[in-house]
C-alpha positions in Angstrom: 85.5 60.1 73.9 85.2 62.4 70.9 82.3 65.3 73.0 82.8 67.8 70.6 82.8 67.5 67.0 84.2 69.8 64.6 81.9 70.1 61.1 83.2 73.3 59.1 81.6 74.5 56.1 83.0 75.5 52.9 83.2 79.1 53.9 85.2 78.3 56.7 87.7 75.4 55.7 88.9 78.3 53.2 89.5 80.5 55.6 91.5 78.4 57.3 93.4 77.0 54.4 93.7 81.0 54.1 95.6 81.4 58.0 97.6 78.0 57.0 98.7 78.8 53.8 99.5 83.0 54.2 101.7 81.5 57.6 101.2 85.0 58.9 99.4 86.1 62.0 101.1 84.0 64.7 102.1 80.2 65.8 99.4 79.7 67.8 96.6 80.8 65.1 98.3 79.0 62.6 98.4 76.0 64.7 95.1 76.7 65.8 93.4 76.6 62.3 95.6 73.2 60.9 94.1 71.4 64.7 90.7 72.7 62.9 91.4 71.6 59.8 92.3 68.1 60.4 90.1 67.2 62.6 87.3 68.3 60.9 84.5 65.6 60.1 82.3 67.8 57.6 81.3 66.6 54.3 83.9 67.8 52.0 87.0 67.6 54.7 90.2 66.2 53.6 92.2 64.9 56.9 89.3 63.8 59.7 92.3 63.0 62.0 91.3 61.7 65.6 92.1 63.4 67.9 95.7 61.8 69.0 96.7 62.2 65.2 96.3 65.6 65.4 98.1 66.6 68.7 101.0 64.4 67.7 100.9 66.0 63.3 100.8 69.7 65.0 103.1 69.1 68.0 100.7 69.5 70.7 98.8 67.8 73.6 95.4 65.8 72.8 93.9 68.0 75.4 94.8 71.3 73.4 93.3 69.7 70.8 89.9 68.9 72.9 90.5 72.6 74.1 90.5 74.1 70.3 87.8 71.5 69.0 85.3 72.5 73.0 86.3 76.2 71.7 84.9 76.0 67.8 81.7 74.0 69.0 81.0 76.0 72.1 82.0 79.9 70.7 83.1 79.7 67.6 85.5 79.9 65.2 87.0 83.1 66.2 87.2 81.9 69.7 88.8 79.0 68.6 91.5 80.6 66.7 92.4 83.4 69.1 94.3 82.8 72.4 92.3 83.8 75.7 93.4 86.7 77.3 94.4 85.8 81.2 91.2 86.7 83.6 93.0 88.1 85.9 96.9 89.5 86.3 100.0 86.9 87.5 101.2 86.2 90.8 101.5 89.8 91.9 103.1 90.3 95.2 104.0 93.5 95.2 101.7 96.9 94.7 102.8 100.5 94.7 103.0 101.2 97.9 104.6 98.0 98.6 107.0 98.9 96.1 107.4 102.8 97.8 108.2 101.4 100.7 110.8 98.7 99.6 113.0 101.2 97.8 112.6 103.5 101.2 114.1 100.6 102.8 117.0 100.2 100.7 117.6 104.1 101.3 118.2 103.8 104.9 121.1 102.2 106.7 122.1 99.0 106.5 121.4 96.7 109.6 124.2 96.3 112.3 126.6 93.8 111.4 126.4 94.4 107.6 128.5 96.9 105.7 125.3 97.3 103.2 122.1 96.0 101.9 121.9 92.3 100.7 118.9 91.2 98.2 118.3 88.8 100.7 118.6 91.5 103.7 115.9 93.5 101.7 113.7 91.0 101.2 113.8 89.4 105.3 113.4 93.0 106.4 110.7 94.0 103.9 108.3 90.7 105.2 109.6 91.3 108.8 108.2 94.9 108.5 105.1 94.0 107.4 105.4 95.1 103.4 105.0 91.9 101.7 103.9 88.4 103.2 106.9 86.7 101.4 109.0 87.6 98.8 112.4 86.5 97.2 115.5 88.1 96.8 115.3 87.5 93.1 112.0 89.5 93.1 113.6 92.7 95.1 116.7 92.4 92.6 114.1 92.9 89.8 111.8 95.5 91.4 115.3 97.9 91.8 116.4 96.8 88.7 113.3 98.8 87.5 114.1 101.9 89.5 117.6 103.9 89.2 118.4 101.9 92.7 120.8 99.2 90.8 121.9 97.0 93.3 125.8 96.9 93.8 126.4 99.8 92.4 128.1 103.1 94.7 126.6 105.8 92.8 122.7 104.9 92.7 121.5 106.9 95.8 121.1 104.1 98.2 124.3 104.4 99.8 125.9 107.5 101.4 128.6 108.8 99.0 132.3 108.8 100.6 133.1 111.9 102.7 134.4 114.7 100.9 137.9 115.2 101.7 139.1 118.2 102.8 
């Protein structure tokens, strides 16, 4: 099922030999531009792989291939050489205030029965209140990490300093 067919013309194929053969500007442009090359089926192209030939000569899938080759034919060459930006942002659980609230937690005192805050206290008592719907220790460990709140040590704030002797 070959949908989309690649046919470059003159102006491009040397621009592409250009991106191979400078190897700067990224692996995925580079890789990009040789999936473009070979499976090229204009008049004057050297390779005209199928598609399987490419994907396994440039170490990829056939369907990144289909994806580079639906890219060219649909938007263009730029689009096809170019990685797409993400529409919209990772599996974000926690927000600011999320976040505010979280280190508040770790502030206060540690429930009864436990000398001091777990990760995995935190992150029970942080969906138990209500903060987040779920979250992992792991993910708590790395929001303090970003704050001066580093878990395990005495002298970060989140844990009442030893009396002062007198």
């Amino acid at each position: 099922m070959n949908r989309y067919a690649v046919t470059l013309t003159e102006e491009e194929r040397r621009d592409l030999t250009a991106v191979v053969t400078r190897g700067a500007g990224g692996a995925a442009l580079i890789r990009h531009a040789d999936v473009l090359l070979a499976v090229d089926k204009g008049e004057g192209a050297v390779l005209q792989m199928t598609d399987a030939q490419a994907a396994a000569a440039y170490h990829a899938t056939e369907q990144t291939v289909r994806n580079i080759k639906k890219e060219f034919v649909e938007q263009g060459l730029e689009a096809a050489l170019r990685r797409r930006r993400r529409r919209r942002p990772g599996n974000v659980k926690i927000d600011g205030e999320a976040e505010a609230k979280i280190v508040a937690l770790t502030c206060t005192d540690p429930p009864a029965g436990h000398a001091r805050w777990t990760l995995r206290l935190i992150a029970e008592k942080s969906a138990e209140l209500g903060y987040v719907e779920s979250i992992s220790h792991v993910a708590i460990g790395n929001l303090l990490k970003k704050t001066s709140l580093r878990h395990g040590y005495t002298r970060n704030g989140a844990f009442p300093s030893a009396p002062a002797s007198s």
